[in-house]
N, C-alpha and C positions, 0 to 999 in steps of 0.2 A: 759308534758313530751316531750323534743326533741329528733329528731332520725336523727340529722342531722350527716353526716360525714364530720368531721373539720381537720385540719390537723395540726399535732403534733407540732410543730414549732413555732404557733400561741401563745402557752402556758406556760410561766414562772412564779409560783405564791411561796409567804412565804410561809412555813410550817405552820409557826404558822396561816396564816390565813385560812379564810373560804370561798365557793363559793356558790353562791345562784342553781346553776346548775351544778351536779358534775362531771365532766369529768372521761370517762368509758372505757379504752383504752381496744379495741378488735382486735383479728387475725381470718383470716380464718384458723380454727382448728375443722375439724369436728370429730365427733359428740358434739363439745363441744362448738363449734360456729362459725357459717357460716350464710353468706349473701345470701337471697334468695328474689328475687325479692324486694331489694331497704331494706327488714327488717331484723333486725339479729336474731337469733334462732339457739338454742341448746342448751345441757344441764345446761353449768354454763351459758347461757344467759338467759334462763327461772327460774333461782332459783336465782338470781340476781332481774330481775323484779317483781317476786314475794316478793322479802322484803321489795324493793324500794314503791310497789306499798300498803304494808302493810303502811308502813312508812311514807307516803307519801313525796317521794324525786322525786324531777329533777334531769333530767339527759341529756348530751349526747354521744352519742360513738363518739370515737373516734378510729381510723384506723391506727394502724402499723405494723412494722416488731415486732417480740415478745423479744426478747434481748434487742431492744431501749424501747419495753414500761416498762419494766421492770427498766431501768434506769432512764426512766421518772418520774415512779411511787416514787420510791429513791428521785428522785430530787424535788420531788413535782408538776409536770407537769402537771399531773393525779392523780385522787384520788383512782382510782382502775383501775386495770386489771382482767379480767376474764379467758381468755381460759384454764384450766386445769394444772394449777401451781405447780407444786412439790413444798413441805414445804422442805427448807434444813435450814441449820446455816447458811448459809453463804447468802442467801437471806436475813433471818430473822435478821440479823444482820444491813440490811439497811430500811427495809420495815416492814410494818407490817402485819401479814397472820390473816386472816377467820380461824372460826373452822375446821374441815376436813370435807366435805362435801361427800366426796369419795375417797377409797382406788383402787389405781389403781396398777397394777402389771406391771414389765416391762419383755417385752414379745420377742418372736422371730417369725420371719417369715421367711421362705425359698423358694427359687426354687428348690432345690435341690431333685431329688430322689436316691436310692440306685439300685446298679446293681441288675439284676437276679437273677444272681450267690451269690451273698450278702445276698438275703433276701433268697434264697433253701437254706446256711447255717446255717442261723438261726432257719429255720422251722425243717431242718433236728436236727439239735442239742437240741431242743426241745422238740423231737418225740424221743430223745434217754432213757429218764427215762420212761415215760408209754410203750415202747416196751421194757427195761429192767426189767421193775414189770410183763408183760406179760410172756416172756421168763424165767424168774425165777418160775412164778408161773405153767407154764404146765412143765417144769421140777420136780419139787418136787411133782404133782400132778401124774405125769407120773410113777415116782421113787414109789409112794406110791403103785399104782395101780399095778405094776408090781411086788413088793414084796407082796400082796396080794394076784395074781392072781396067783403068776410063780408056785407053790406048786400043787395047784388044778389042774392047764391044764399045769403041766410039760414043762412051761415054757423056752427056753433057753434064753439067754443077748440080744438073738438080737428078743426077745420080747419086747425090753423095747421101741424099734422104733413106735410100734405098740400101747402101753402104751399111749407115747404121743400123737400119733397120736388120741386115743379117750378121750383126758383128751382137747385137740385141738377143735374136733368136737361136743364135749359137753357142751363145753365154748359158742360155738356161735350156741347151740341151732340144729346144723345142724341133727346129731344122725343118722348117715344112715342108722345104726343097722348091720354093720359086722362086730362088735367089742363091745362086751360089756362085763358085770362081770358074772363068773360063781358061783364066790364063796360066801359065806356069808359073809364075812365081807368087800370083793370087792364089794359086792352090798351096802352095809352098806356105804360106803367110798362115792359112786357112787353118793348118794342121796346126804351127804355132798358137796360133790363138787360142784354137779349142783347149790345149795344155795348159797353156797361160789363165784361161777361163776357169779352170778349175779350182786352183787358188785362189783367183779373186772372189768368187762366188763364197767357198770358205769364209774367208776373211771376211767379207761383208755380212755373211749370214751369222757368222760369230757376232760381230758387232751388234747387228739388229737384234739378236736373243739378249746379247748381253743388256742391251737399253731397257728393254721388256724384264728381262730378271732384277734390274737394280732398281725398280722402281719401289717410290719411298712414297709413303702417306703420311709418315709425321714428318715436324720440321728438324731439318738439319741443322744439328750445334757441334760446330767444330772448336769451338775453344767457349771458357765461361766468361769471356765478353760478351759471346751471343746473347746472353741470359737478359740479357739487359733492355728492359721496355716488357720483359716478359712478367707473367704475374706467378709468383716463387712464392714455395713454403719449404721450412725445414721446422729441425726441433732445435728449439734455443738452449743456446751454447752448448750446444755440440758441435766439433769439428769441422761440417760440412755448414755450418750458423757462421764459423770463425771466416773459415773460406772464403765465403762467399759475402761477408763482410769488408775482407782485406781488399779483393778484387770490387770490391765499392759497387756491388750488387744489388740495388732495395729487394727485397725479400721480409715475406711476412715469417712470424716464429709459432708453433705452438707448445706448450707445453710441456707434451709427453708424445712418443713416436705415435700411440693409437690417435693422441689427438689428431696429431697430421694426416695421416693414415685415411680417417675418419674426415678429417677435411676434402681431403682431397678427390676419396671417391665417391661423394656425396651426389647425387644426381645432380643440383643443378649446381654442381660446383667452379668458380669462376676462376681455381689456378690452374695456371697452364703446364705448369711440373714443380713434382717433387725433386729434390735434392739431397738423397741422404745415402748411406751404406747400403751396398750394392745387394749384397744377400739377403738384408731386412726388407729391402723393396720387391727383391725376386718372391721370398719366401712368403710374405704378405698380400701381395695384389695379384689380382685374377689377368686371366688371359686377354681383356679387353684392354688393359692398361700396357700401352708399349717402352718398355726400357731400352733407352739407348743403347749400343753398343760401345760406345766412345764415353770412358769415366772421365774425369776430372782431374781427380787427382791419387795417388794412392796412399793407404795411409796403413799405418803398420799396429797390431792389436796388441796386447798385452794383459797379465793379470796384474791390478794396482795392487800393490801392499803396502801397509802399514810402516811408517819410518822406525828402523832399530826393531824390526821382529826378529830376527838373526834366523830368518830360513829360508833367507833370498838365493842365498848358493844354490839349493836343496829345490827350489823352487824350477830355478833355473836350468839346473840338470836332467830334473824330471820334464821342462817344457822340450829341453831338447833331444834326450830318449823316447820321447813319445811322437816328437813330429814326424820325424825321419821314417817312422814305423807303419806297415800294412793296418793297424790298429786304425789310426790317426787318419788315413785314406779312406778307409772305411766311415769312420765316424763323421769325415765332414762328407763326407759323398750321400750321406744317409739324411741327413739335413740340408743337403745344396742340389742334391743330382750332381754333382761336380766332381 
């Protein structure tokens, strides 16, 4: 096996023919493949020499930009490409794809947080239903106790203040005892309540936690409409460039994914998210940069090969003895935490 890095240029071959050593066009693309001390490694680079080495096939990498290897592979330059390829038509139309190896989603990342005031509105307007089930229920609990009670202890209207006030203190358990039932069916109600109380107080106290735990600092995008007025980068013409093209999204492009990368966590940088493959932006940005949870869209990976290499079968077999397997669990988990 060679691990020589050769350079692209060197390489013009028929379709139709065949190479005794098969040229392996790779990008620094982590976690899907990166150069570490002189060897390459990462995910499609280890499920790649795992077929090769079933197989037993020669090999060497070969080193470029990802757009040119992709053209290469077309032209027959290379007989395969590895780093994390979206399957599209318009690929497949010139090259040939691997089984899917992995579905990857296309993701967002942001700098961005929301104002103070932004996220008190939303807590506030969250907290308006369980204080509106609260407020409804010591009123009509209030209302009850006082037509129960006003009779016995000749009650007047402006008992009912008083009403609530112990339908209030009995809810949360407090009881100070200078207000309670004289009557029998007021005590009857009393015991109700407190039962009743119990649940409510759950329920409301669920709710409030819940408003306090879902609270968000960055801004919410529910579909890639949202995107739109927002200031976007991706890396041109790649998949998540097409996307967000089709969906008639302005979005700036850079280059190469470090460019973006490098755009984007720039201190005083003025996009307000990335757009690109979900595990390049996990595995690249630090903890201060927040990745949506909600992708876009999903998109399915593949290894490109070379048209008429006749080891598509072989290829195929091997992506799919190897997926299904603890090996393959291990190896993306080892590059993803996943």
């Amino acid at each position: 096996m060679l691990l020589a890095v050769l350079s692209l240029t060197a390489y013009a071959q028929d379709c139709e023919a065949s190479r005794d050593v098969l040229l392996i066009g790779v990008e620094n693309s982590p976690p899907f493949a990166m150069e570490v001390d002189g060897d390459w490694k990462g995910i499609s680079v280890d499920l790649w020499e795992h077929i090769a080495e079933q197989q037993g096939w020669q090999y060497t990498y070969v080193s470029g930009e990802f757009q040119a290897m992709l053209k290469d592979v077309s032209s027959c330059k290379l007989d395969l490409v590895l780093p994390g390829i979206t399957i599209t038509p318009e690929r497949e139309a010139t090259m040939d794809f691997s089984h899917t190896y992995m579905v990857e989603d296309v993701a967002i990342a942001t700098n961005m947080a929301k104002s103070g005031w932004i996220v008190a509105k939303e807590v506030i307007w969250s907290l308006t239903k369980p204080m509106g089930i609260l407020l409804l229920a010591l009123t009509f609990a209030g209302a009850i106790y006082w037509a129960l009670e006003s009779d016995k202890r000749k009650m007047n209207f402006r008992g009912y203040f008083d009403s609530n006030y112990w339908a209030m203190t009995t809810m949360v358990t407090v009881g100070y005892g200078d207000e309670a039932p004289k009557a029998y069916m007021g005590r009857t109600f009393a015991m109700f309540w407190m039962f009743v109380s119990l649940f409510i107080s759950a329920t409301i106290n669920a709710q409030v936690m819940g408003a306090f735990n879902n609270i968000s600092w960055v801004p919410e995008i529910n579909d890639i409409s949202d995107l739109k007025g927002r200031k976007i980068i991706t890396v041109v013409d790649s998949f998540s460039d097409k996307l967000l093209n089709e969906n008639q999204v302005p979005h700036e492009t850079a280059a190469t994914e470090d460019e973006m990368l490098k755009i984007f966590t720039a201190k005083k940088s003025k996009v307000d998210f990335a757009v690109y493959d979900r595990s390049i932006l996990e595995y690249n940005l630090n903890e201060d940069v927040t990745i949506l949870e909600r992708g876009l869209y999903d998109q399915h990976l593949g290894l490109a090969i070379r048209p008429n290499l006749g080891l598509l079968e072989e290829v195929n077999l091997g992506v799919l003895s190897s997926v299904n397997t603890n090996w393959w669990k291990t190896t993306v988990f080892e590059y993803t935490n996943q």
